[in-house]
N, C-alpha and C positions, 0 to 999 in steps of 0.2 A: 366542476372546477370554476373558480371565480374569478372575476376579471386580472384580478391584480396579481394573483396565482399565475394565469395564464401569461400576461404579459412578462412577468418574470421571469418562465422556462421560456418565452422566445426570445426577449434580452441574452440573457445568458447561452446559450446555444447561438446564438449571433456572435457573442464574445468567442467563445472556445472556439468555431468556425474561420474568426477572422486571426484569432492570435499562431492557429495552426495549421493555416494553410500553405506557408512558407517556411516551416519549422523544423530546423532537422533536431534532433534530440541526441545526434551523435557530438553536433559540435559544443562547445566549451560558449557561455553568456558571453566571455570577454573573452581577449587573448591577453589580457594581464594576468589570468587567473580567476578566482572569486576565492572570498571569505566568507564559510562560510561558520555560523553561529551555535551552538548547541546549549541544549540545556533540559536540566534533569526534573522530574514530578515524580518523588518516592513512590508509593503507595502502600508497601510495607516489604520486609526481609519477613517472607518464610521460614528460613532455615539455614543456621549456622551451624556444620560438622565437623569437628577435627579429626574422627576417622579418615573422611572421604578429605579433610581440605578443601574444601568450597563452601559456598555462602549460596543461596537464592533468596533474590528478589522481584516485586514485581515494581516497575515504573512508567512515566511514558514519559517518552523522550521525543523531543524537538528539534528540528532542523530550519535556520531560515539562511536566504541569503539571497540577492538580488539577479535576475535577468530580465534584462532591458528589453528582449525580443517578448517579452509578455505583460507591458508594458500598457493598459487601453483605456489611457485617460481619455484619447484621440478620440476614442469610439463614442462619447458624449453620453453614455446610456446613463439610466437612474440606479449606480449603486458603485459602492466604494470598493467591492470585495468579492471574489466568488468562492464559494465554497465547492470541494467534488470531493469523490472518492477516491480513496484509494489506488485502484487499480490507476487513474489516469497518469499515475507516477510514471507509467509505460510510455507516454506518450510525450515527456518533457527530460528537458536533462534534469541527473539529479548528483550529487558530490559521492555516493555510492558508498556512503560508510558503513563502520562493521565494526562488530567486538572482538576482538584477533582475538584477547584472549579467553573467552567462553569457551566452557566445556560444552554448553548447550542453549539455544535461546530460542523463541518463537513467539509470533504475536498473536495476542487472544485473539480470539474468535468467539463473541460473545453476544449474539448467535450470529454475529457481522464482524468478518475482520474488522479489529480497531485501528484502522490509517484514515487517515483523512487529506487534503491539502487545499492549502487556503492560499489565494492568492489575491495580490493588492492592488489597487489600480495604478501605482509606480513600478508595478514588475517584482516587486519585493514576494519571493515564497516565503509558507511555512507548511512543513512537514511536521506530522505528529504521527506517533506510533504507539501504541499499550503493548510492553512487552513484560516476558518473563525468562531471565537470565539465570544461570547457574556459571559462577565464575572462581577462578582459585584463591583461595588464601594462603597467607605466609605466616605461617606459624611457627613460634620459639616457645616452647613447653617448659623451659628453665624455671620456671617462675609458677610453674602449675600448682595450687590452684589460683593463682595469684596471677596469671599470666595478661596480656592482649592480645587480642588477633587481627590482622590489619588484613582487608580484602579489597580487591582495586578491578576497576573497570578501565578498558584501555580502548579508546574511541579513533580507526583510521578510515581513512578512505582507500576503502580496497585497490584502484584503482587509479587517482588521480596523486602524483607527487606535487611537493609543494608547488615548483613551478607553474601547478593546475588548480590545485584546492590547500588552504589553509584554515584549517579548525581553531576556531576561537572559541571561550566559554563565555555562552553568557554574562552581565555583568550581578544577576540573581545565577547562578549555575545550576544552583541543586534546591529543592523544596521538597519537606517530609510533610507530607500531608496527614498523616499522623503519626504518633507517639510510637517507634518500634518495641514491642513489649514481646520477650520471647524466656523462655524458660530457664539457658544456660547464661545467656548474653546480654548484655546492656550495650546500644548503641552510645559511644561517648565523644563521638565528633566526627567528622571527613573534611576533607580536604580536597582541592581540585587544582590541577599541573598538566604545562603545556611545554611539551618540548618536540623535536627531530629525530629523528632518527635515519642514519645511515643505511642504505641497502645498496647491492651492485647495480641496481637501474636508478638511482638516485636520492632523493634525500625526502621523505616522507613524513609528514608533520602527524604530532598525536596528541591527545586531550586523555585525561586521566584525572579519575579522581578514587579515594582512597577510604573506605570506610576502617574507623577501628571498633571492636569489641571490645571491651572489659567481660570476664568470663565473672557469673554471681558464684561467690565460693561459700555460700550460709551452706548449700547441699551438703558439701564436702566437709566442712568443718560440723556438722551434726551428724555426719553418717561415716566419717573416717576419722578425723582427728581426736574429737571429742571422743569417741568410743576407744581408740587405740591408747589415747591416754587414760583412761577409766583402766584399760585392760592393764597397762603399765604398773598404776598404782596395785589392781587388786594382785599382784604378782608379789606387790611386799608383804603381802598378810602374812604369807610363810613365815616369816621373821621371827613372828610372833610365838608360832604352832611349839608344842613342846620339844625339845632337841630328840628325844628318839622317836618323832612319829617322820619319821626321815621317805617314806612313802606318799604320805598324804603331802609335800614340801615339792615332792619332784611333781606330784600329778597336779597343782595349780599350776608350776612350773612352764612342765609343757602343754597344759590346757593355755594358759594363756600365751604359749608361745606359736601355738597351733591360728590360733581366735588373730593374732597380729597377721599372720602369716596370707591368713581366708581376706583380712579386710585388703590386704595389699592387692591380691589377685585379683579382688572388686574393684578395685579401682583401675588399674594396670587393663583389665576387658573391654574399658570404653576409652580407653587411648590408642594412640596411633602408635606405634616401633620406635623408638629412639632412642640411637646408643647414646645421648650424654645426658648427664645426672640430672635430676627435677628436684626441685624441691620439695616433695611428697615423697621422694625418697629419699634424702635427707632424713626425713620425720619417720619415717616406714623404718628405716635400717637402724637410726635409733633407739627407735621403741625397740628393734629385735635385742639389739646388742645391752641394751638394761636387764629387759629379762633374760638373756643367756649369761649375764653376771649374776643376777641372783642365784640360775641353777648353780652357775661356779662354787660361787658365797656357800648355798646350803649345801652342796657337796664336801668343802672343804670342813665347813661346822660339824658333817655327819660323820666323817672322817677322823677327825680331831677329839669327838666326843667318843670314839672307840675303844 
């Protein structure tokens, strides 16, 4: 170990010593409250499903906000900062936030849980965490395949009401550190929102921000649309067929009314249950109701020509 090495884990264990010998970590920095900070570092969305209705991403998220009782300019030592780990979160107060609304979250552990806390020589923290959330989305299928999906993170303090902690966004909130590239989805913007919220023990502040999806529809338009309209047209060849091959008229008929019938199901298998109309079916029930006027048509031709 080298001098300056050395000298520096006794600096600092000097610091932690002196800032927490008096410390209780139950009380509150101020009795004004604290504000405290957040703010977002994408890293990328996993996975967007409108079966299940949720989104996963991975990000790491930040918390800063000031206490005076850790404060050790006093101390005169040679360094503006100390950095520790994680666990020591145990041993200081912290604003106790949470994602109410997660179905599921947990911080990597990569081969070190990812926390860390950094603190100032003005008492100023910052908390950092690398997490990975699974949270709901609000989905309107009206519009399918055309549709958006808008999926929201909702940030409170489990435990402290405004009168104790107040969530602010950052004045940068959120940063994608890269480019989300996913198979169904295009990320096309988010949004970040701070408001209260009412409960029987009092009035609790929350931060929210809002990702939307744009769903890619080339899939859908080369493997439903496009074909269901091919099937359409090849349903008028009948037209053509001699008036008494009135067999071979019914059998493209319902072959292709068959062929409509297979692609709808294909599609209808990777969506979620919903009673009101989409616009895929719209295009779906169309395409049916053309070719079951042709069978009409050539039934009444075969009919007529008797």
């Amino acid at each position: 170990m080298t001098e300056w090495t050395l000298k520096n884990t006794i600096n600092l264990g000097y610091v932690i010593n002196a800032l927490l010998s008096d410390y209780d970590n139950h009380l509150l920095p101020s009795n004004e409250g604290v504000n405290v900070t957040i703010e977002m570092h994408v890293q990328g969305v996993t996975t967007v499903s409108e079966l299940t209705g949720d989104f996963e991403l991975d990000f790491m998220y930040s918390e800063i906000w000031e206490d005076p009782r850790l404060n050790f300019k006093q101390l005169n030592v040679c360094t503006t900062n100390i950095t520790l780990k994680g666990e020591f979160r145990k041993r200081i107060w912290t604003p106790e936030t949470c994602i109410i609304n997660s179905r599921h979250s947990s911080i990597h552990s990569s081969p070190a849980e990812n926390t860390f806390i950094l603190i100032y020589e003005n008492g100023l923290v910052w908390s950092n965490f690398r997490l990975k959330v699974r949270a709901p989305c609000k989905m309107d299928l009206k519009m399918f395949p055309f549709d958006k999906i808008h999926c929201k993170l909702t940030f409170e303090s489990y435990s402290y009401n405004t009168d104790n902690v107040r969530l602010f966004w950052h004045e940068k909130p959120l940063t994608m550190m890269e480019v989300v590239e996913l198979p169904d989805f295009e990320l096309t913007g988010w949004r970040t929102n701070r408001e209260t919220l009412q409960y029987p023990n009092g009035e609790w502040a929350r931060a929210t921000v809002e990702f939307t999806f744009a769903r890619r529809y080339g899939f859908y338009l080369f493997h439903s649309y496009f074909p269901t309209l091919l099937t359409v047209i090849s349903s008028w060849v009948g037209f053509f067929f001699d008036a008494r091959a009135a067999s071979a008229r019914i059998t493209l008929g319902v072959s292709s009314l068959l062929a409509v019938t297979f692609q709808f199901g294909s599609v209808l298998r990777h969506l979620p249950r919903a009673s009101y109309i989409k616009c895929s079916d719209v295009w779906m029930i169309s395409s049916v109701i053309f070719i079951f006027c042709t069978l009409v048509e050539l039934a009444v031709i075969s009919r007529l020509n008797q």
